[in-house]
N, CA, C and O atoms as a printed pandas DataFrame, in Angstrom:
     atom_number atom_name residue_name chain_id  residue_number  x_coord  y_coord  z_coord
0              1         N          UNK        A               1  -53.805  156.256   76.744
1              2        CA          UNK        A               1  -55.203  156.558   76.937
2              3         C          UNK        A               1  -55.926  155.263   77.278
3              4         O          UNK        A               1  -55.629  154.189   76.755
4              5         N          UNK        A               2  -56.712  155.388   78.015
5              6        CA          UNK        A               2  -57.378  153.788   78.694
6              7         C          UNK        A               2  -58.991  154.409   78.249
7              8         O          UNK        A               2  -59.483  155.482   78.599
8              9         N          UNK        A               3  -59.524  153.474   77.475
9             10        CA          UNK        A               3  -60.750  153.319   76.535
10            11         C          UNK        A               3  -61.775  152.327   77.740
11            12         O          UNK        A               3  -61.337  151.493   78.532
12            13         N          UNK        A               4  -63.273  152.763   77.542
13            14        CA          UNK        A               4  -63.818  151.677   77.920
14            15         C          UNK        A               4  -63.915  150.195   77.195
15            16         O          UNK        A               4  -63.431  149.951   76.090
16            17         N          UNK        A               5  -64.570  149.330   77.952
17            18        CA          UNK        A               5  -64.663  148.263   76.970
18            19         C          UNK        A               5  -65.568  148.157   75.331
19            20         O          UNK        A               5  -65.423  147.455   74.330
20            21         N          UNK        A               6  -66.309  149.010   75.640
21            22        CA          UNK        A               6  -67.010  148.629   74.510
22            23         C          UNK        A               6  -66.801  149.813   73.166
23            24         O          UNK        A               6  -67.536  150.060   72.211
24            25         N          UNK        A               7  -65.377  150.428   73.606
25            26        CA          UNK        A               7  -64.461  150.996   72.246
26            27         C          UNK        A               7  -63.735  150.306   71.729
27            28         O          UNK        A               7  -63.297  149.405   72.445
28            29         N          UNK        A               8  -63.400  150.337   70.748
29            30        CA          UNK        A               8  -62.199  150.372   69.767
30            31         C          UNK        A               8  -60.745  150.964   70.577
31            32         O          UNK        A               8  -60.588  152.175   70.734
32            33         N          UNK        A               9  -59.598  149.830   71.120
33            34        CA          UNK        A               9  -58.754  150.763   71.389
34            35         C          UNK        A               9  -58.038  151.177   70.142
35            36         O          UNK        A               9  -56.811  151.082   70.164
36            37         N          UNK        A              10  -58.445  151.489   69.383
37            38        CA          UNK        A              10  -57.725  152.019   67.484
38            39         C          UNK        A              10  -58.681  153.389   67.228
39            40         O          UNK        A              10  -58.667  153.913   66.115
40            41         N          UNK        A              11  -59.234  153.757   67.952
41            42        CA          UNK        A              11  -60.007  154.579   68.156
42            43         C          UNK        A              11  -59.419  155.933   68.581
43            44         O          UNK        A              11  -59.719  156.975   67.998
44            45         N          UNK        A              12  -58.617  155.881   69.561
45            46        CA          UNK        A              12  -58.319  158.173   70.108
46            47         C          UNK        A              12  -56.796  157.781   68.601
47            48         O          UNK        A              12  -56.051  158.702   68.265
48            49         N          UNK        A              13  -56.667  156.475   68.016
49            50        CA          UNK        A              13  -55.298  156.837   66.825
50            51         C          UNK        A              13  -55.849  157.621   65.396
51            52         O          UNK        A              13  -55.247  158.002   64.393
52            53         N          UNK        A              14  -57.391  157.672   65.834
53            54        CA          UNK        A              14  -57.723  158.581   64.652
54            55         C          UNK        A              14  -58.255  159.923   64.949
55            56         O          UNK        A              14  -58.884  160.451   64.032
56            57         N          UNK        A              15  -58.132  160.545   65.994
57            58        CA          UNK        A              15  -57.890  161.660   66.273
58            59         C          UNK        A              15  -56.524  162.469   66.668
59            60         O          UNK        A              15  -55.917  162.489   67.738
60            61         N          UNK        A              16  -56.181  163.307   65.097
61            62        CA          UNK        A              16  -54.984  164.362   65.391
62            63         C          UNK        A              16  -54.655  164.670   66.634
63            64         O          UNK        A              16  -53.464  164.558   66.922
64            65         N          UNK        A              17  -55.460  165.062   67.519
65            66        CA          UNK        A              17  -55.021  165.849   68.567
66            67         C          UNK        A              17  -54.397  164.826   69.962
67            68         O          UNK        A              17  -53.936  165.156   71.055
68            69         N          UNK        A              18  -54.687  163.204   69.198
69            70        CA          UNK        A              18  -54.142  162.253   70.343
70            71         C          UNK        A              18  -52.768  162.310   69.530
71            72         O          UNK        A              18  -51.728  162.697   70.064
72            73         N          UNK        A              19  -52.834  161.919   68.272
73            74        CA          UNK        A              19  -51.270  161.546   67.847
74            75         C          UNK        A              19  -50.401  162.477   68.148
75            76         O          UNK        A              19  -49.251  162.111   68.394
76            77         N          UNK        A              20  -50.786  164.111   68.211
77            78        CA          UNK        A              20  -49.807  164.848   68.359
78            79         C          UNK        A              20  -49.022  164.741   69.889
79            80         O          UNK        A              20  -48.094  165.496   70.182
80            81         N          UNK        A              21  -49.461  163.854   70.662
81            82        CA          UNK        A              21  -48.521  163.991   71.649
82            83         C          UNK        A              21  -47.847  162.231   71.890
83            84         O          UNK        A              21  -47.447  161.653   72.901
84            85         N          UNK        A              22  -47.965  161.812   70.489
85            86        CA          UNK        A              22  -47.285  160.581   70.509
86            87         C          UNK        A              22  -46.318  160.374   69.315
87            88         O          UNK        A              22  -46.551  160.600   68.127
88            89         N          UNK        A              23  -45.124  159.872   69.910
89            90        CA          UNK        A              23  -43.951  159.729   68.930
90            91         C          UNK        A              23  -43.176  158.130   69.184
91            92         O          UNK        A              23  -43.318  157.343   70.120
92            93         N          UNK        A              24  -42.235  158.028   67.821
93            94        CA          UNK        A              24  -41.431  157.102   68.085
94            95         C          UNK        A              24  -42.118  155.974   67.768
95            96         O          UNK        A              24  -42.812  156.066   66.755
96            97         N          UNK        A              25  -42.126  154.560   68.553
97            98        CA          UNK        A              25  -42.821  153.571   68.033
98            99         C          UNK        A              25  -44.065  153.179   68.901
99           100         O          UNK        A              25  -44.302  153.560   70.047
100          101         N          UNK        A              26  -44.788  152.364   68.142
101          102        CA          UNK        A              26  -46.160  152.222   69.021
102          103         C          UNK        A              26  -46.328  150.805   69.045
103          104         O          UNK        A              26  -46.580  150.405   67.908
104          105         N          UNK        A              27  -46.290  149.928   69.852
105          106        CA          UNK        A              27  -46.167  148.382   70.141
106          107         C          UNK        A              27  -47.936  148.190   70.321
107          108         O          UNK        A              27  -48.589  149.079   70.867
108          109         N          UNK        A              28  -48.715  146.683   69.690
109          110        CA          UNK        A              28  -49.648  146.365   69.919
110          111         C          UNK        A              28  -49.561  144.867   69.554
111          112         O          UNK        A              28  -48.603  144.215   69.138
112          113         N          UNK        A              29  -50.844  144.504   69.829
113          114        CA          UNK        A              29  -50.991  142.873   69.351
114          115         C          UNK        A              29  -51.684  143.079   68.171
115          116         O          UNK        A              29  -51.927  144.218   67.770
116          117         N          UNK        A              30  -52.098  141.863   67.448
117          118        CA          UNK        A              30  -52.316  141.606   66.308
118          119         C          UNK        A              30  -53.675  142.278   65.654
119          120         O          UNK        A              30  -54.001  142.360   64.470
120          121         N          UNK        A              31  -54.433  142.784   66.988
121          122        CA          UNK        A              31  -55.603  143.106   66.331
122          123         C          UNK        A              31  -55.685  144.538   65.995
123          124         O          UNK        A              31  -56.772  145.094   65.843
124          125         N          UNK        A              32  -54.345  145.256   65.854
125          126        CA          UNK        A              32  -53.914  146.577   65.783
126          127         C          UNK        A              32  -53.533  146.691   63.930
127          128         O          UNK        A              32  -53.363  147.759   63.342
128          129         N          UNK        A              33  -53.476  145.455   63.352
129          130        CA          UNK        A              33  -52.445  145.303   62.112
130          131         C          UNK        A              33  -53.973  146.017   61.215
131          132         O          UNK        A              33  -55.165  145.755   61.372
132          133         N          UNK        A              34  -53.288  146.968   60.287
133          134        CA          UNK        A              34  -54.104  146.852   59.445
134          135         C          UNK        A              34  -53.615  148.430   58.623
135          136         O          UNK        A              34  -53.364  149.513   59.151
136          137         N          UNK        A              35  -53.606  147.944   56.795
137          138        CA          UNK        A              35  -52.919  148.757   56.320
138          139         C          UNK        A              35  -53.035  150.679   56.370
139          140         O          UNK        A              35  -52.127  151.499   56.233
140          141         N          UNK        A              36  -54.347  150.873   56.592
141          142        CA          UNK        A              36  -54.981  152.054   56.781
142          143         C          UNK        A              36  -54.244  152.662   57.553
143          144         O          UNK        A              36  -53.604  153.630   57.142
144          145         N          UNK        A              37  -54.122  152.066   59.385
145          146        CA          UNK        A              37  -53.688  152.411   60.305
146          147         C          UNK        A              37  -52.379  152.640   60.778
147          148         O          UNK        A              37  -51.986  153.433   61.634
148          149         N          UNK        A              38  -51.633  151.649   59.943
149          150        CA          UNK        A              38  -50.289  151.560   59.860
150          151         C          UNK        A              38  -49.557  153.106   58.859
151          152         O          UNK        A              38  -48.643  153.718   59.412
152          153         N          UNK        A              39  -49.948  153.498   57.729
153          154        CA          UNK        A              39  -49.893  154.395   56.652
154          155         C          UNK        A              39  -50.678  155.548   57.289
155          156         O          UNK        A              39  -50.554  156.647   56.747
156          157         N          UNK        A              40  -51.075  155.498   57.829
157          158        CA          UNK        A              40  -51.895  157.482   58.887
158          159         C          UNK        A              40  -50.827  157.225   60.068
159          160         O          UNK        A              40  -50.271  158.297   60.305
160          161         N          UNK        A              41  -50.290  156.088   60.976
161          162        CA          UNK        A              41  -49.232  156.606   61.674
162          163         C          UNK        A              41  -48.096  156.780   60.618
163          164         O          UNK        A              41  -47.750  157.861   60.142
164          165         N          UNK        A              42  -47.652  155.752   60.368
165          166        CA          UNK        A              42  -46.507  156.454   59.593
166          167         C          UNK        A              42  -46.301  157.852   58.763
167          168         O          UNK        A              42  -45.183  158.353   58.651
168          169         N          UNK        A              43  -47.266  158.333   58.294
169          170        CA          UNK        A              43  -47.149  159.349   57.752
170          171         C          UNK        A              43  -46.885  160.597   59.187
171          172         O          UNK        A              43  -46.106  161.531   59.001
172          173         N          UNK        A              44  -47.367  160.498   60.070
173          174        CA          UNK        A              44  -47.129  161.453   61.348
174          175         C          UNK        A              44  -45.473  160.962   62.071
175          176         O          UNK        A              44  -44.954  161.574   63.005
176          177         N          UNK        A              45  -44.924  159.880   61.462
177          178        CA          UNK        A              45  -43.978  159.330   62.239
178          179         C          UNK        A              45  -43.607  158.430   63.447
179          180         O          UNK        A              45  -42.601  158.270   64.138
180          181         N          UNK        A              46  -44.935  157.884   63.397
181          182        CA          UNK        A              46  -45.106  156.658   64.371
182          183         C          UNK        A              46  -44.927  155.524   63.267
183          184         O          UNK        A              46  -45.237  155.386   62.084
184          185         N          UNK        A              47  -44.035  154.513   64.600
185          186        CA          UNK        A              47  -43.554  153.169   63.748
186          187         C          UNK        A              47  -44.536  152.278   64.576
187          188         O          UNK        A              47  -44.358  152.205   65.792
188          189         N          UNK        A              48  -45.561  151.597   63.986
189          190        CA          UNK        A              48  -46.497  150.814   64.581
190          191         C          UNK        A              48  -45.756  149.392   64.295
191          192         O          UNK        A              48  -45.554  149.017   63.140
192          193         N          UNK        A              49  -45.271  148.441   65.711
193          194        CA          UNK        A              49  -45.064  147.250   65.561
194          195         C          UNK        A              49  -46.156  146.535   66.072
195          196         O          UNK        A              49  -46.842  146.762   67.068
196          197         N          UNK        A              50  -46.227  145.455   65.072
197          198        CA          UNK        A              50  -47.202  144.286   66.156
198          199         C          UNK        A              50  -46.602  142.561   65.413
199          200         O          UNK        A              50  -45.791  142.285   64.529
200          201         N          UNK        A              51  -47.405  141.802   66.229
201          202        CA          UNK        A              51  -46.803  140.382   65.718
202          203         C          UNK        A              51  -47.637  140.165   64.452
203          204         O          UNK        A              51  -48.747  140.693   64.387
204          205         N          UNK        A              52  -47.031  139.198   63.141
205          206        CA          UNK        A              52  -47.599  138.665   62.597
206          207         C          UNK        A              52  -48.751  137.655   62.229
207          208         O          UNK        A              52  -48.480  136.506   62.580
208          209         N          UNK        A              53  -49.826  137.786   61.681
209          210        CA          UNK        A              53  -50.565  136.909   61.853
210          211         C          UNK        A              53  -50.529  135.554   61.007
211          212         O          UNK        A              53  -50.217  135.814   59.845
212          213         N          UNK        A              54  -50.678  134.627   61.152
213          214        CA          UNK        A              54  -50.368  133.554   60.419
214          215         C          UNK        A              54  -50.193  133.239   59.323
215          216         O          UNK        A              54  -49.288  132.520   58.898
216          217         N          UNK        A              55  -51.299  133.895   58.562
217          218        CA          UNK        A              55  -51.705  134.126   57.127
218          219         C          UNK        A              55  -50.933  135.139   56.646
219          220         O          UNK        A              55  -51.550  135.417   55.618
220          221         N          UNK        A              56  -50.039  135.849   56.690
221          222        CA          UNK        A              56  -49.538  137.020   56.263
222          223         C          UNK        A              56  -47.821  136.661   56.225
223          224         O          UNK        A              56  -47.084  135.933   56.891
224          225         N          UNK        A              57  -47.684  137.365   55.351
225          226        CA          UNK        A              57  -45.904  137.554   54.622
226          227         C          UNK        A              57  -45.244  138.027   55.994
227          228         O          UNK        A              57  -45.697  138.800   56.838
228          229         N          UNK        A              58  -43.697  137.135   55.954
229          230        CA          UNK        A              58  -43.116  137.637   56.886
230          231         C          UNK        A              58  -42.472  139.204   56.674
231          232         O          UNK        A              58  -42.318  139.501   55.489
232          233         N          UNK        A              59  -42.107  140.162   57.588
233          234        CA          UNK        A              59  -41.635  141.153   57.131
234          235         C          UNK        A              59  -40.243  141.487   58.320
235          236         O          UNK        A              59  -40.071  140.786   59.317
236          237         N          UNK        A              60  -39.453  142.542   58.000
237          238        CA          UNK        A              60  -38.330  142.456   58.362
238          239         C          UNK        A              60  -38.063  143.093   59.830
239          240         O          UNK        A              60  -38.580  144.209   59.786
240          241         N          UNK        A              61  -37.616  142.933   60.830
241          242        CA          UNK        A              61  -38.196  143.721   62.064
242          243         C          UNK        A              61  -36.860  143.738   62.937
243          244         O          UNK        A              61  -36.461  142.642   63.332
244          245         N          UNK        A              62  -36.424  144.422   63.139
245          246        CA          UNK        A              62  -34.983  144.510   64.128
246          247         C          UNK        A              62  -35.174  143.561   65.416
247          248         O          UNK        A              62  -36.177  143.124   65.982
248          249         N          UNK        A              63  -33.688  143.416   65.658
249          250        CA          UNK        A              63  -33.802  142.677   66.777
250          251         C          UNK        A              63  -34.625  143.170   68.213
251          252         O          UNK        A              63  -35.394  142.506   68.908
252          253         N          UNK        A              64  -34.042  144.963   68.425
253          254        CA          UNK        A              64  -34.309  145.395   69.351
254          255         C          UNK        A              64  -36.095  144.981   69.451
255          256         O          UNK        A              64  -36.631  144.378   70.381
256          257         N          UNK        A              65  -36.851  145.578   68.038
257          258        CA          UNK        A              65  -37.981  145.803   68.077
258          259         C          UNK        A              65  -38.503  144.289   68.733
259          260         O          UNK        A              65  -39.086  144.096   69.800
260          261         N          UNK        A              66  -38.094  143.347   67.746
261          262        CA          UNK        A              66  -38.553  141.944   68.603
262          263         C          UNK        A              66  -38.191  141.725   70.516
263          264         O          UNK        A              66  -38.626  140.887   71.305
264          265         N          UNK        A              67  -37.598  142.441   70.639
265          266        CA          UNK        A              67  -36.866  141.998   71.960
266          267         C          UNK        A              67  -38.255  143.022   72.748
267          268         O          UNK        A              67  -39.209  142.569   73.380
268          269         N          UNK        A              68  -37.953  144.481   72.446
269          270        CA          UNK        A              68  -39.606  144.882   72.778
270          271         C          UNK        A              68  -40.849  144.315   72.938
271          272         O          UNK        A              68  -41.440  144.426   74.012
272          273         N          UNK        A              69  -41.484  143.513   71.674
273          274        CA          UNK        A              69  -42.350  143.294   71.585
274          275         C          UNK        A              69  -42.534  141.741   72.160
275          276         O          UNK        A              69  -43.640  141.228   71.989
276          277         N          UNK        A              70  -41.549  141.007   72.801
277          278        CA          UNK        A              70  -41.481  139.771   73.855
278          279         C          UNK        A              70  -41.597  140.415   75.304
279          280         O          UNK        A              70  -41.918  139.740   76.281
280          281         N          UNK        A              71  -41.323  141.723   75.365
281          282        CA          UNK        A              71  -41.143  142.488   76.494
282          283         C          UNK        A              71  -42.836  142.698   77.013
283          284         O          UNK        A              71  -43.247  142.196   78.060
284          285         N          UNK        A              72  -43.425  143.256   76.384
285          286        CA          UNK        A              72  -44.591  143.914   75.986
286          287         C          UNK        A              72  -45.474  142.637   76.529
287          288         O          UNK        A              72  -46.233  142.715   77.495
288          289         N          UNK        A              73  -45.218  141.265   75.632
289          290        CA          UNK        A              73  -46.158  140.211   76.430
290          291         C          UNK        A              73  -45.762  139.704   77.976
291          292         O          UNK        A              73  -46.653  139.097   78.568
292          293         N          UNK        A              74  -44.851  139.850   78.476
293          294        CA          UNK        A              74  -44.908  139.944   79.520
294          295         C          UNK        A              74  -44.947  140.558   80.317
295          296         O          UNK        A              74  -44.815  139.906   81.353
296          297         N          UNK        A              75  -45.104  141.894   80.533
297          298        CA          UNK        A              75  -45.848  143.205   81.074
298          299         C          UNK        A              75  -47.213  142.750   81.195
299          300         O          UNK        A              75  -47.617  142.270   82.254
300          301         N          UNK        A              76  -48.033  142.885   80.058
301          302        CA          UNK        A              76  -49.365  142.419   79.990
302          303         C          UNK        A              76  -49.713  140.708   80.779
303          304         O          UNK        A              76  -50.845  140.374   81.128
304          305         N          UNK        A              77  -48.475  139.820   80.929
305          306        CA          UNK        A              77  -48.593  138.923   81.787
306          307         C          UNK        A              77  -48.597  139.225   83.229
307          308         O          UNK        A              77  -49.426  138.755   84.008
308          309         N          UNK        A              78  -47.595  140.065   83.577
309          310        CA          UNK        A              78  -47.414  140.662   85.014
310          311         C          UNK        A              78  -48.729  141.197   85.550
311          312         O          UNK        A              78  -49.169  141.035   86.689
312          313         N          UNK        A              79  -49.497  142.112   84.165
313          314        CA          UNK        A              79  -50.641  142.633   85.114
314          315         C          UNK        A              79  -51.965  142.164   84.959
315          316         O          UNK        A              79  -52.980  142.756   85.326
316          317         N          UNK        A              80  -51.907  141.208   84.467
317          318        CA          UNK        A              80  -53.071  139.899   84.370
318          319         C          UNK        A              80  -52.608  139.315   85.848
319          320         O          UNK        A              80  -53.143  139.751   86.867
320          321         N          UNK        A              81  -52.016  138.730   85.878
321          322        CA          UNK        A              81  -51.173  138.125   87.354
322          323         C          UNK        A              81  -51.782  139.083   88.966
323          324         O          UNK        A              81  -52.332  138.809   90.033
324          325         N          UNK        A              82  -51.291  140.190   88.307
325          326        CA          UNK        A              82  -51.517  141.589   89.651
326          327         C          UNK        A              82  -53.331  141.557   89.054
327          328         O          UNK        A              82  -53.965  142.559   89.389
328          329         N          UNK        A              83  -53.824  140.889   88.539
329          330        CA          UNK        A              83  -55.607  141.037   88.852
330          331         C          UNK        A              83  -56.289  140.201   89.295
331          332         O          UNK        A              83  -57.384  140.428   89.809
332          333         N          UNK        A              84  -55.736  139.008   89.172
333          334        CA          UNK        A              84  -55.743  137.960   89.901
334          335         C          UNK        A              84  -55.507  138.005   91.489
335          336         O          UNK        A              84  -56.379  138.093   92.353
336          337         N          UNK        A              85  -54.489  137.946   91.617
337          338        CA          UNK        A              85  -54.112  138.470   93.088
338          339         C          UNK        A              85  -54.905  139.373   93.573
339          340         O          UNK        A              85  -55.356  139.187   94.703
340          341         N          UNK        A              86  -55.258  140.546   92.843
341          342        CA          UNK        A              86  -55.832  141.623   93.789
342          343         C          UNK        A              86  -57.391  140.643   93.849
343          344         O          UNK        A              86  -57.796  140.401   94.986
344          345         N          UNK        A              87  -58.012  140.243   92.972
345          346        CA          UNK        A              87  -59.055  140.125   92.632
346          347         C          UNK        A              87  -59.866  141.369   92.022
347          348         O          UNK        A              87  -60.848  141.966   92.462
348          349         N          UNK        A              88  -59.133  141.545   90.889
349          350        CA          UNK        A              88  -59.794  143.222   90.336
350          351         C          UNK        A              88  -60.337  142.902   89.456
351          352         O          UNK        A              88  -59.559  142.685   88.527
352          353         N          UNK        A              89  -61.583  142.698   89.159
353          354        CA          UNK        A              89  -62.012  141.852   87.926
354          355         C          UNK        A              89  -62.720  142.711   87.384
355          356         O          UNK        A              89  -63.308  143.258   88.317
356          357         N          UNK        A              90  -63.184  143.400   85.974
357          358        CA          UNK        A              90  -63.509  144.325   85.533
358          359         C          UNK        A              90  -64.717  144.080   84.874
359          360         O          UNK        A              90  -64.372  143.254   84.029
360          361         N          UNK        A              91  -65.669  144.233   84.753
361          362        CA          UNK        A              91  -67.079  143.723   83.590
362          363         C          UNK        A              91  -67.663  144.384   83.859
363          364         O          UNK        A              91  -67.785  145.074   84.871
364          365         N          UNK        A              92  -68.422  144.241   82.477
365          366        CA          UNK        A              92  -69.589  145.904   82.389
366          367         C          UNK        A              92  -70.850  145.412   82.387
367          368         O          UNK        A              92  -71.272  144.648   81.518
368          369         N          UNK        A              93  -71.676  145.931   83.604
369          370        CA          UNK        A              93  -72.876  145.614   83.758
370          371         C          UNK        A              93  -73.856  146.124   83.134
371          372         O          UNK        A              93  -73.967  147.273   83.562
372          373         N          UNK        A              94  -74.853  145.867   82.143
373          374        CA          UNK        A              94  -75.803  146.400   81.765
374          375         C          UNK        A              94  -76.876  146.485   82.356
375          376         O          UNK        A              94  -77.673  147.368   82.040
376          377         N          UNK        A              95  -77.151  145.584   83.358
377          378        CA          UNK        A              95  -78.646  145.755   84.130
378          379         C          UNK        A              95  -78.512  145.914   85.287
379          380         O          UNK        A              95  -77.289  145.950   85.414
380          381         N          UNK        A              96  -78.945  146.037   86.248
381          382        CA          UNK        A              96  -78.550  146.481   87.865
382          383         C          UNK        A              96  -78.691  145.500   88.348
383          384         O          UNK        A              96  -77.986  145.412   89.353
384          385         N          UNK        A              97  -79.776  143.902   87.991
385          386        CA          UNK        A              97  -79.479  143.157   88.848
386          387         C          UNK        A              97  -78.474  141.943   88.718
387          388         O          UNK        A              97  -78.373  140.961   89.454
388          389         N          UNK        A              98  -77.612  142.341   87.346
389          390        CA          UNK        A              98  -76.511  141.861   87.478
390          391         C          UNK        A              98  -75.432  142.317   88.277
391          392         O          UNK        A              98  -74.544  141.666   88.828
392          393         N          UNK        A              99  -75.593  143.229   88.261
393          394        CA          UNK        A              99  -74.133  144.739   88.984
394          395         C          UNK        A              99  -74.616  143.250   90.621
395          396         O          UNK        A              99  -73.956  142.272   90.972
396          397         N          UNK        A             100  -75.873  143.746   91.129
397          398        CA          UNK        A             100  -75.670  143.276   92.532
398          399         C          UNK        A             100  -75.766  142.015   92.707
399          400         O          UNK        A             100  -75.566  141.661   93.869
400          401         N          UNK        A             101  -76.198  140.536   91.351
401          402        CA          UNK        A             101  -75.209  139.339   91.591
402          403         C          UNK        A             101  -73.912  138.985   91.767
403          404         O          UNK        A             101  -73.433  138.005   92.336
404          405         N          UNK        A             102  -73.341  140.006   91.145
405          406        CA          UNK        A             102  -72.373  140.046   90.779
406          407         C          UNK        A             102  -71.230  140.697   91.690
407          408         O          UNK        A             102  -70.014  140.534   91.599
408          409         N          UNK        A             103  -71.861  141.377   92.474
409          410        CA          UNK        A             103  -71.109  141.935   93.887
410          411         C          UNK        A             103  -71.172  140.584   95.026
411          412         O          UNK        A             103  -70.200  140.114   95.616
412          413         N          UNK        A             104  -72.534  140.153   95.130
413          414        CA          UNK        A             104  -72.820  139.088   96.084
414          415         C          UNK        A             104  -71.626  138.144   96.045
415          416         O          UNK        A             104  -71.605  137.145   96.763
């Protein structure tokens, strides 16, 4: 599901009717960690991985899952890269005569 910017992407994970068509594991970055969120997927059967944050206990994580989640940052490198190139630059205009500086 692709959220605007000024949501929460942790946001359609608290509506039932998104989780029910998601299974297996769910890969994010760090700003996904948090015990609430982790314990409502798991209880539906989603395995939420993300990286550790500095301050926090190491915990035990398969190889595969790590090999995923090195995978994952470079995907998200590839299409940072492909926005660049295109020049697809995304920002949300609140006033109109930014929208048309901002085109200029």
């Amino acid at each position: 599901m692709i959220t605007p910017g000024y949501i929460d992407d942790r946001k359609p994970l608290e509506y039932k009717a998104f989780i029910d068509f998601i299974y297996g594991k769910l890969f994010g970055d760090k700003g996904y960690i948090g015990k609430n969120l982790f314990q409502r997927l798991f209880v539906d059967g989603i395995q939420l991985i993300t990286k550790l944050k500095s301050n926090m206990k190491g915990a035990l994580m398969s190889v595969s899952d790590r090999l995923l989640l090195r995978k994952r940052a470079i995907i998200e490198t590839v299409n940072d890269e492909l926005k660049n190139i295109a020049q697809v630059e995304h920002s949300i205009h609140r006033y109109f005569d930014r929208f048309i500086i901002n085109l200029l």
